[in-house]
C-alpha positions in Angstrom: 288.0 -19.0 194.9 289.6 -15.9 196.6 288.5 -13.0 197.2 289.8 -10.0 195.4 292.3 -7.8 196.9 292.0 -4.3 197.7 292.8 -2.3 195.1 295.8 0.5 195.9 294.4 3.3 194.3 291.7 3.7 196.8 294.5 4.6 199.6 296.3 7.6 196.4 293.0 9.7 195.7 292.4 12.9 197.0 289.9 13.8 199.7 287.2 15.8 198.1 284.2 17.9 199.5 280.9 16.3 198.5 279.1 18.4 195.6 277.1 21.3 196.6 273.5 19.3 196.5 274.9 16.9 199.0 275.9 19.6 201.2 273.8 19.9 204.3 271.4 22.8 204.6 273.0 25.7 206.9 269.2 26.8 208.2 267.4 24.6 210.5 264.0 23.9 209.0 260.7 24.9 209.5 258.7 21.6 210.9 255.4 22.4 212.9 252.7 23.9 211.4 251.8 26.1 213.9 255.3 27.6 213.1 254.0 27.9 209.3 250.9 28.9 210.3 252.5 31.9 212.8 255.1 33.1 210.0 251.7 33.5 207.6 251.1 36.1 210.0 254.2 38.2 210.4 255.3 40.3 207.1 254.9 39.0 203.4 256.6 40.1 200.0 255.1 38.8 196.7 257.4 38.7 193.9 256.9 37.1 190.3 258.5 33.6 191.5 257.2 33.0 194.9 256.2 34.5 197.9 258.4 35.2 200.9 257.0 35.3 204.6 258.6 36.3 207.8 258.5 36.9 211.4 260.3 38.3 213.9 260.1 34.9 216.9 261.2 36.9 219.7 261.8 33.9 221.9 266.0 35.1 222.7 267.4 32.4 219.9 270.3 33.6 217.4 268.6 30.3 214.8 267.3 31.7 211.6 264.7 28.8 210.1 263.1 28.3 207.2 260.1 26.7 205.5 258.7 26.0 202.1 255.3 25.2 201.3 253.9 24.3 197.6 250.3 23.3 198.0 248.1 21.4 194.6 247.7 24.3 192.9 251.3 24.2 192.0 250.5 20.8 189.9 251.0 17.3 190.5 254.0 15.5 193.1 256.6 16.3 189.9 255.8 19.7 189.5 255.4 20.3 193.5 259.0 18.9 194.2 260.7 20.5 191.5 259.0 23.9 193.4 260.5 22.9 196.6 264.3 22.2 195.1 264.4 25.2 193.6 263.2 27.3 196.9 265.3 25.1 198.8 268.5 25.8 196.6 267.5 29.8 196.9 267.6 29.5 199.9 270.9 27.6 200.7 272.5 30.7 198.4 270.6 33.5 199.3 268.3 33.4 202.9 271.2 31.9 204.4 273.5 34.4 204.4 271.0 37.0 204.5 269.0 36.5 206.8 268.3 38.0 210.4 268.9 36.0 213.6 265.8 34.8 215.5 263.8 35.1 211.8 261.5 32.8 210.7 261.0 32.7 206.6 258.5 30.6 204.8 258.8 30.2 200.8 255.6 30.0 199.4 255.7 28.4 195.8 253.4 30.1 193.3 251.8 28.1 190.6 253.1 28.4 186.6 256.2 31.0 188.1 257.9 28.9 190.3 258.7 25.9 188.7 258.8 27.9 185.3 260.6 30.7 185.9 264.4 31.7 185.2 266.7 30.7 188.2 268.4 33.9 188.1 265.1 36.4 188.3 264.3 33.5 190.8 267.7 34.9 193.0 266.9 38.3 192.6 263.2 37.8 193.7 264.4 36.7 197.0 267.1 39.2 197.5 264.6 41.9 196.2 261.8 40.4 198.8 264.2 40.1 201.6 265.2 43.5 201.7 261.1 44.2 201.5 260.2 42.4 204.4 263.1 43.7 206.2 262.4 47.1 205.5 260.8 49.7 208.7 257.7 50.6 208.0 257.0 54.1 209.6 255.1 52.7 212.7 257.8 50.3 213.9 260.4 52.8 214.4 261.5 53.2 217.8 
């Protein structure tokens, strides 16, 4: 028996970009948790999907990063990965163009808003908490 010859309509079809979930994430991610652990310190916004903590790192590097965090109290593995997509997808439309060099942000899922909420009040709680956390408070004017 032979084998099969390659087909020629492999060599005619256009060269496409992957779709947008394949695309690799443009923020280097938060790994450590003494990194999670240091951004729980710096400045927090709550909004009605999640909540959004930052910190200045002040260690001279132009790298924005990112975390997310969705602990049990969001609901089982399902509903806790579902949480994380979504923050994840936020984040690859919205922290990544918006966010500050040398920044560190952490998503914190919340439970029965995250996973349940609209997508679109989802986006413009992290716009909305971005511009919070980014916002000089009167003692940190120089």
């Amino acid at each position: 028996m032979t084998p099969p010859r390659p087909s020629d309509h492999r060599d005619k079809t256009p060269v496409t970009e992957p779709p947008a979930a394949v695309l690799s994430f443009s923020l280097p991610v938060i790994q450590h948790r003494a990194d999670f652990l240091r951004a729980a310190q710096g400045r927090k916004a709550g909004t009605g999907g999640f909540l959004l903590q930052a910190r200045a790192r002040d260690d001279g590097s132009d790298l924005s990063r990112v975390g997310f965090t969705a602990s049990k109290k969001i609901g089982n593995a399902v509903f806790r990965n579902r949480a994380k997509r979504r923050m994840r997808a936020l984040a690859r439309e919205i922290l990544a163009a918006a966010a500050r060099p040398g920044w560190d942000y952490v998503l914190v899922a919340k439970p029965n808003a995250t996973v349940s909420r609209d997508y679109g009040l989802l986006q413009d709680d992290l716009r909305s908490a971005i511009s919070m956390v980014h916002r000089e408070k009167s003692g940190d004017r120089k």
